[in-house]
C-alpha angles and dihedrals in degrees: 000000000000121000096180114127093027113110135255124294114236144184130184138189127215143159113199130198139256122258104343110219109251117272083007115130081246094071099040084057085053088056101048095036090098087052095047085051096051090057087066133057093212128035133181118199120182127183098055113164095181107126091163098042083230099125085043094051088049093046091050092048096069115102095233089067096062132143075030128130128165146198122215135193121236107257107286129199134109093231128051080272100090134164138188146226114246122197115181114178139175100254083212091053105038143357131200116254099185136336128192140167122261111247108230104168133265113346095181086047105053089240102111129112108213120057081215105019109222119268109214130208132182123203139186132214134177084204106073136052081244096064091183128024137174123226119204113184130188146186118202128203088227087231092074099030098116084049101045094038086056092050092055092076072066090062093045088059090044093052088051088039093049098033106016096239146100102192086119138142126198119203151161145052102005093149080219106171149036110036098353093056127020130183089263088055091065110071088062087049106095099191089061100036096055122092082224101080140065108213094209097193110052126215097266106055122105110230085179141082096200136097080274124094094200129141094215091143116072150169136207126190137193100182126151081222098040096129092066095045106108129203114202111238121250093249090060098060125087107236118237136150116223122210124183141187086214083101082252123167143300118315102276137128138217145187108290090336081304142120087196138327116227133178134223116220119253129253109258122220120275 
């Protein structure tokens, strides 16, 4: 069927902070946090800290998150520090097909490979030319980026060799720049060295509001459309830092509670 006429399809990345000080930016991010969500189809939200899905729950039951549903992680983490992976999607727009851990080797063992392992989620739209696609987010320690950033071209066989499809998009937190990588750190990095890949946020873009000018926050896609998938520019989004009381994250901020915004492209008419 036809999807002309319908809107964009949007996702959107974000990490939010703990216990915003009262009358503090922080806390009024908290409070529009549920309005900035309902502007997007996908979004994709790291640092949880959330163990009892009691701060979720409460989030989902307010009226402005409707016709809202979402998927978590269990808490991940090798220490007693531990986050999780928030999807939150318009239930009109998408639904999940299917979602799994990524297996990284032995935890208990000191043999994995990711601080926090991907969970991975597929999803399918009728709304969009790529009818199903696959999100992997991630949250690297920026000690082990450049580590954790190269295995993810793991993660990208195992999602053909599990689902059979590459129309996949990484994103988050890969404190990709600056100190943690360099340019000398690229070429071992196999997701940025392959043709395969769109890196959708450039080197030189700022994902922070602080004193810094660092591309820490990334995307990578592998989509048959990629081409046609467009990122707003930092100087288009609003700043604002987003605090919660959801236990989420370290105190940073980001464009618009995002890392970046990016847009599917629509369905054409058949």
């Amino acid at each position: 069927m036809s999807a002309l006429g319908t809107p964009p399809f949007w996702w959107l990345a974000a990490a939010l902070h703990t216990q915003p000080a009262p009358g503090s930016a922080s806390q009024h991010g908290a409070l529009c946090f549920p309005q900035i969500v309902q502007t997007y189809d996908i979004a994709v939200v790291q640092e949880v800290r959330d163990s009892d899905r009691s701060a979720i729950r409460k989030l989902m039951d307010q009226a402005s998150l409707q016709p809202y549903s979402y998927v978590v992680s269990e808490p991940l983490g090798r220490t007693s520090y531990k986050e999780q992976y928030l999807f939150i999607y318009r239930t009109d727009m998408v639904s999940v097909v299917d979602s799994y851990y990524y297996d990284d080797g032995c935890e208990p063992c000191g043999s994995d490979t990711f601080s926090r392992e991907p969970f991975i989620v597929k999803f399918s739209s009728p709304f969009t030319e790529v009818q199903e696609f696959v999100l992997v987010p991630l949250h690297t320690p920026p000690s082990e980026a450049v580590a954790e950033i190269d295995t993810l071209y793991d993660v990208y066989l195992d999602v053909i060799d599990k689902w059979g499809t590459d129309n996949i998009l990484f994103l988050g937190d890969f404190n990709a720049d600056c100190s943690y990588v360099g340019p000398q750190d690229w070429p071992s990095i196999r997701l940025r060295t392959s043709d395969a890949f769109q890196w959708l946020i450039p080197d030189s873009a700022d994902t922070t509001v602080s004193y810094t000018d660092c591309a820490y926050d990334r995307e990578a896609a592998e989509l048959p459309h990629q081409q046609r998938c467009r990122v707003t520019p930092p100087a288009a989004l609003p700043l604002l830092a987003l605090g919660s009381s959801l236990a989420l994250g370290r105190a940073r901020a980001f464009p618009a509670g995002c890392n970046r915004e990016a847009q599917l492209p629509e369905k054409s008419s058949v």
